[in-house]
C-alpha positions in Angstrom: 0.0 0.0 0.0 2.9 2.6 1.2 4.6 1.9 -2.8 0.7 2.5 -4.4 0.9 6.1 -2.4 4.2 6.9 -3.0 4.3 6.2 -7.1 3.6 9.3 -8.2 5.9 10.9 -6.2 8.9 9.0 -7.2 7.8 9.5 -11.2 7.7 13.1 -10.4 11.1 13.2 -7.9 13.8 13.6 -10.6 11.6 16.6 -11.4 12.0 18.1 -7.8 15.3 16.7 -7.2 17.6 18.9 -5.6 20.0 18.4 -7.9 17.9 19.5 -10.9 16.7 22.4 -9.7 20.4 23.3 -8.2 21.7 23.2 -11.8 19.5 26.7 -13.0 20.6 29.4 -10.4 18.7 29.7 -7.4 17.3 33.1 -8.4 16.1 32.5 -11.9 13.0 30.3 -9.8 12.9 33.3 -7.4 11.7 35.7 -10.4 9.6 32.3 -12.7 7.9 31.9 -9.3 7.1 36.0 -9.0 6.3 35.6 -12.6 4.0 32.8 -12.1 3.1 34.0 -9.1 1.2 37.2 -10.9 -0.4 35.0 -13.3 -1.7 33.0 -11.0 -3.4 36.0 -9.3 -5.2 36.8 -12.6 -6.6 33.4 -12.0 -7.4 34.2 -8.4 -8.9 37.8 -9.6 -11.2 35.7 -12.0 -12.1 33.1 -8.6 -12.5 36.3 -6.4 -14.8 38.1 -8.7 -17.4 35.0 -9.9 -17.6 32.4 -7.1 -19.6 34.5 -4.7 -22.2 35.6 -7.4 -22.2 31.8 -8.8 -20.6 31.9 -12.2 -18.4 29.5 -13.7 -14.9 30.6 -13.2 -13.8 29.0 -16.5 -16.6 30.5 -18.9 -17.2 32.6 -20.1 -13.2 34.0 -20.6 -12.3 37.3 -19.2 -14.2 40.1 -20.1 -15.6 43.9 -19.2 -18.3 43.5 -16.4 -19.4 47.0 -17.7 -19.6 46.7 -21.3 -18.8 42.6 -21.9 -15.9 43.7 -23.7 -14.2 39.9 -24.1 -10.4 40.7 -23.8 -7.6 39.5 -25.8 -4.4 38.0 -24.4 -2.6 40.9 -25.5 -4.6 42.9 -22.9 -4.6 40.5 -20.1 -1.2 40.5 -19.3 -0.6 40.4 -15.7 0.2 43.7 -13.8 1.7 45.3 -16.9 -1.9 45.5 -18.6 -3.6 47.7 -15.5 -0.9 49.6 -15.4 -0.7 50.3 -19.4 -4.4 51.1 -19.6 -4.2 53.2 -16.2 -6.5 50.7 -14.8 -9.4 51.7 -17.7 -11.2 49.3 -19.7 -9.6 49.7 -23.3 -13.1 49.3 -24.6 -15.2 51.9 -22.7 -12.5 53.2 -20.7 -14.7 52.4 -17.6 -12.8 52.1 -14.3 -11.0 48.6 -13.4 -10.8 48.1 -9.4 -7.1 48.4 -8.2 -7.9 45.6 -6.7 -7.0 43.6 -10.1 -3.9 44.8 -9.5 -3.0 44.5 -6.0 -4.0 40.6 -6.2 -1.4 39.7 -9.0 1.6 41.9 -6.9 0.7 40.0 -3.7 0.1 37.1 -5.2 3.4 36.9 -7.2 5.1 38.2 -3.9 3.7 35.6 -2.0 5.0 32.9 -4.2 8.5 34.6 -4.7 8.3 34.3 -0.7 7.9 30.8 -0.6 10.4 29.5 -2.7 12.8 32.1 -1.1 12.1 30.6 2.5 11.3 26.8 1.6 12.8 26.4 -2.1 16.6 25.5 -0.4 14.6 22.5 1.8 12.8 21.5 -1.2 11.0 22.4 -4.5 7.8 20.5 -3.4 7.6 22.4 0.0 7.3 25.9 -1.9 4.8 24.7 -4.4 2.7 23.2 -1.7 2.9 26.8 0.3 2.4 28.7 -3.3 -1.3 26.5 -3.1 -1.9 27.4 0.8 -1.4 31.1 -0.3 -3.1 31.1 -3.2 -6.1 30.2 -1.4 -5.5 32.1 1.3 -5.6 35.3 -0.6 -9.1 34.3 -2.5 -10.6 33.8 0.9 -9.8 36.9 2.4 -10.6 38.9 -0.6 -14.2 37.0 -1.4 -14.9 37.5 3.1 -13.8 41.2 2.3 -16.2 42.1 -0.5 -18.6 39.9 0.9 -18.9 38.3 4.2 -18.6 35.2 3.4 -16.1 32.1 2.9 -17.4 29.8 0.3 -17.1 26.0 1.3 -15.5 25.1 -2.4 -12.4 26.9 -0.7 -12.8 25.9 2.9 -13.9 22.3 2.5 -12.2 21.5 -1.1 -8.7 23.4 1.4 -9.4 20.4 4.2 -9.3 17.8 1.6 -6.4 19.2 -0.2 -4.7 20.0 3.1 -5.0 16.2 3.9 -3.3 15.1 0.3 -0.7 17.2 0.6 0.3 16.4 4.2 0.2 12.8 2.9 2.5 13.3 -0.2 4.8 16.3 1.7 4.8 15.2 5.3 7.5 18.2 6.3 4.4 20.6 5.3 3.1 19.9 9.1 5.9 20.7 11.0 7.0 23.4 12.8 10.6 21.8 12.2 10.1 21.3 8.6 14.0 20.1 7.6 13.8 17.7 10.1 13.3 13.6 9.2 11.1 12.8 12.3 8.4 14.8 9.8 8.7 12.8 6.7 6.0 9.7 7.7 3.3 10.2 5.5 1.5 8.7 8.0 2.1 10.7 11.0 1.7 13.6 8.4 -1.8 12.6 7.8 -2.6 12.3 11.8 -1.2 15.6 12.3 -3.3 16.8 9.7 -6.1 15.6 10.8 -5.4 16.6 14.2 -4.5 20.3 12.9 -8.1 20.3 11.0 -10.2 18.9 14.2 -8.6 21.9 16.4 -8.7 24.1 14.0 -12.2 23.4 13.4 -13.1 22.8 17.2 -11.8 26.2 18.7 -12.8 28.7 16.6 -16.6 27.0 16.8 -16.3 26.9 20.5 -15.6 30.9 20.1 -18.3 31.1 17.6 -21.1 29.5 19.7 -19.6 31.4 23.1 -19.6 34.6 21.2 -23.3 33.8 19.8 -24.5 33.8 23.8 -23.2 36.7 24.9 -23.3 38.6 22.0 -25.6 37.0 19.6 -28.3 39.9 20.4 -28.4 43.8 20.0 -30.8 45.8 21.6 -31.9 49.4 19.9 -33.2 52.0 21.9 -35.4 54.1 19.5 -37.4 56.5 22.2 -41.0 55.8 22.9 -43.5 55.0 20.4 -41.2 55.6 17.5 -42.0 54.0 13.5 -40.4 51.4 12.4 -40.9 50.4 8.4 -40.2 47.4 7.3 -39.9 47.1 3.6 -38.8 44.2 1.2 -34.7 44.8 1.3 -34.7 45.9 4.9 -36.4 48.3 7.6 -35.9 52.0 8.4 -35.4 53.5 12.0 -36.1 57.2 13.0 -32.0 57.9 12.2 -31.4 55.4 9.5 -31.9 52.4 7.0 -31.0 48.8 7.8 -30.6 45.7 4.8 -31.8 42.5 6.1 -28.1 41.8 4.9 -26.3 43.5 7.4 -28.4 41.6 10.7 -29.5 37.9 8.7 -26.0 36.0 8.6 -28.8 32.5 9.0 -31.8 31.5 8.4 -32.5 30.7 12.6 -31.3 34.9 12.8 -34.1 36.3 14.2 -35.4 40.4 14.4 -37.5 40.7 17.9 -39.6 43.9 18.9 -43.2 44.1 20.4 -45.3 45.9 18.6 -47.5 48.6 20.4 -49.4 49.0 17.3 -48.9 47.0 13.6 -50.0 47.5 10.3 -50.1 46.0 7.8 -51.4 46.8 3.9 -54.7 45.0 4.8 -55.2 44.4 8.4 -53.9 46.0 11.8 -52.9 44.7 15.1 -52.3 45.7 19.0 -49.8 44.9 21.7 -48.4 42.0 19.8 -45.0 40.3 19.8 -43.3 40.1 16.3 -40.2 38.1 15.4 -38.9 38.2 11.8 -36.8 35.8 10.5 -35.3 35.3 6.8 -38.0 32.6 6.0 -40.8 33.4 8.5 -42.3 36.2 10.0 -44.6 35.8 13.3 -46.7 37.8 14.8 -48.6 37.1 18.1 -49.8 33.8 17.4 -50.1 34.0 13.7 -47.0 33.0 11.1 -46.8 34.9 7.3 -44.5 34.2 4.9 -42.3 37.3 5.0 -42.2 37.1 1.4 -45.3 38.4 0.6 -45.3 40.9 3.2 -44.5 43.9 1.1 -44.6 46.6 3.7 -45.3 46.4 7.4 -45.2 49.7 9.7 -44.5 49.3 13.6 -44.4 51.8 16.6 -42.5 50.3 19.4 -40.1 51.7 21.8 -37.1 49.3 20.8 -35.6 46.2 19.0 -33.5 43.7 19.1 -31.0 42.5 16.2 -28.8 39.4 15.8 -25.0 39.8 15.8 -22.3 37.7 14.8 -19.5 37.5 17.0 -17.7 34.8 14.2 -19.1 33.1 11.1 -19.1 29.2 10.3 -17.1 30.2 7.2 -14.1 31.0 9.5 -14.8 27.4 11.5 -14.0 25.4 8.4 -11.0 27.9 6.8 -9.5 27.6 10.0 -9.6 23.5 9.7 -8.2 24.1 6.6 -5.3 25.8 7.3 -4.9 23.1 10.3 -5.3 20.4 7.6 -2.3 21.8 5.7 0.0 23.3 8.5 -1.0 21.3 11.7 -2.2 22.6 15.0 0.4 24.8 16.4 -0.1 26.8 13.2 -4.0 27.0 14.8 -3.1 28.6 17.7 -0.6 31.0 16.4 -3.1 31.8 13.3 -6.2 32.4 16.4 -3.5 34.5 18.8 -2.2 36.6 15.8 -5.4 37.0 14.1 -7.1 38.1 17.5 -4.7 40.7 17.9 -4.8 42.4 14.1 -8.5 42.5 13.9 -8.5 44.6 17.7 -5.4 46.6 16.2 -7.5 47.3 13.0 -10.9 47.3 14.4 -10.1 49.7 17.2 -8.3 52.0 14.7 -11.2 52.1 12.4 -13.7 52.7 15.4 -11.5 55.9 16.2 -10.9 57.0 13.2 -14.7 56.9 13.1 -15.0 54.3 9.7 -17.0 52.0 11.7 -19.5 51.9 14.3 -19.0 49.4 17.3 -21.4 47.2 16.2 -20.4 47.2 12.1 -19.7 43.6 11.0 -16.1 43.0 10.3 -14.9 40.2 8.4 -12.5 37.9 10.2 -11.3 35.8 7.3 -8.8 38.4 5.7 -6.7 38.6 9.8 -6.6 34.7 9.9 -5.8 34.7 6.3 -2.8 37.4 7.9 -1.8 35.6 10.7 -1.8 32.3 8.6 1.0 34.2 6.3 3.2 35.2 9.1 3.0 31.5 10.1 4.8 31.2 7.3 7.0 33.3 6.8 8.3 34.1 10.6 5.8 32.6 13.1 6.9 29.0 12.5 10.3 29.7 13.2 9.9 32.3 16.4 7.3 29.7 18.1 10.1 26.9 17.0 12.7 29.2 19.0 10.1 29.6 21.9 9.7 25.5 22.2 13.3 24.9 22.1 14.0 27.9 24.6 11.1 26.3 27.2 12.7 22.6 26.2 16.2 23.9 27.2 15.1 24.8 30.8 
């Protein structure tokens, strides 16, 4: 069974043989994987752009999303293309995001990064950490734009994770030139191990963080309006989406209702709970879907709030899956710590309100990279330094 796994590997090792690859100077891969790198974020652009709206990400090929414009290959040259167009549709000339841009230069450094750190241990280690990247910076971007990680990344990353553990076992180490790490075997348990915690902790702190502060009370004043409308409701000093408050379909919107109308009857001192799929009130259930428009006076309400998303339970296994559990905690400690940095700055700076939803994806997706590229090697400092006492 252990020779059935490990074919493919030894048809592909003279390809990733140290030797090989030590015959082209070490920095001519340094700039193909940059170069690479960049085209492989044109890819990612493509993924970040059409999987949370549901298209194909193969067809149709690139084109305008203003005027359908299909572009040539000419014109879809990473990085150089923005930049030659000054990020302008060469069609209508209508704006392209910069974020086109940003995702080929950080994805083309990211992969220049890894074969700089891993490429002297071995070829296959930097290719494997050029995939963990890669869909590290889709995820991040799509919870962003979004606020949401879809499972084709999170679950499709735990399956992957497992693979490449399997086939590269020193991907699980935080000693990752040492031989105890090349078992496939103990590879795979680590993996699996890395995945469970992964997945285990951050849904303890999701389901902890739903109980204490999975509700939001608004104080409106007494008898105030409330109007509730098909895309969302409007308070006395402002307009909600349903978007913003329904993360699931069990979210529920709770006020009583000193008096309730609707477009064809009316009732008094009645408790009303909306949900995304069913609105109640007193005793009576509607289908919020043909409830057009429904006007409420009531002294307050109460919201739900998401303290952390089930998206970020399974991209946390997957990073476990492919880097093992002590990359889990030092992803959850770092990635704790950048979203208070950035979320208290933001709150002072007056871009968000205290009770805004913030994506969490793109600071583990942060804390993730500096496992990489620095966090492995201080925590492998900090074990040896507690082992040497």
């Amino acid at each position: 069974m252990a020779d059935l796994f490990s074919s493919p590997m030894l048809a592909l090792a003279p390809m990733f043989d140290a030797e090989t690859w030590g015959r082209v100077p070490f920095h001519f891969w340094t700039i193909v994987f940059f170069v690479f790198g960049s085209i492989v974020g044109s890819f990612l652009n493509v993924c970040i752009y059409r999987i949370p709206i549901g298209q194909s990400i193969v067809s149709p090929p690139s084109h305008c999303p203003h005027c359908n414009y299909s572009i040539p290959w000419y014109l879809n040259i990473p990085l150089v293309t923005w930049l030659y167009l000054r990020g302008r549709c060469a069609n209508c000339h209508a704006p392209i995001s910069v974020r086109y841009f940003l995702v080929e230069l950080l994805t083309g450094l990211l992969f220049m990064g890894c074969w700089l750190h891993f490429g002297s241990i071995s070829a296959w280690l930097a290719i494997v950490y050029c995939v963990v990247v890669g869909g590290l910076v889709v995820a991040a971007f799509i919870d962003m734009e979004h606020f949401f990680i879809p499972d084709g990344l999170t679950i499709g990353g735990i399956v992957i994770g497992f693979v490449c553990s399997f086939f590269v076992p020193c991907t699980q180490s935080i000693f990752p030139s040492m031989k105890r790490v090349t078992i496939p075997q103990a590879a795979l348990v680590d993996s699996f191990w890395g995945a469970a915690v992964g997945a285990l902790v951050i849904y303890i702190i999701v389901r902890v963080g739903k109980f204490f502060l999975g509700r939001k009370k608004i104080e409106i004043g007494l008898d105030s309006k409330i109007i509730f409308s098909e895309t969302g409701f409007k308070l006395p000093d402002g307009f909600v989406e349903y978007g913003e408050v329904f993360y699931r379909k069990t979210d529920a919107i709770k006020l009583h209702a000193k008096r309730l109308e609707l477009i064809d009857r009316c009732y008094v001192d009645v408790d009303v709970e909306l949900q995304p799929e069913r609105l109640r009130i007193g005793t009576e259930e509607l289908n919020p879907e043909k409830v057009l428009h429904m006007e409420v006076i009531t002294d307050g309400i109460v919201v739900p709030r998401e303290a952390m998303g089930l998206g970020d339970v399974k991209f946390m296994a997957a990073i476990g899956a492919f880097l093992g559990w002590p990359a889990v905690a030092f992803t959850l400690a770092v990635s704790a710590f950048l979203g208070s940095v950035v979320g208290v700055t933001m709150i002072l700076m007056k871009k968000k309100e205290r009770s805004s939803q913030i994506p969490y994806g793109p600071y583990i997706a942060m804390a993730a990279i500096i496992w990489l590229f620095g966090g492995r090697e201080w925590m492998r400092y900090w074990l040896l330094g507690l082992w040497g006492q």
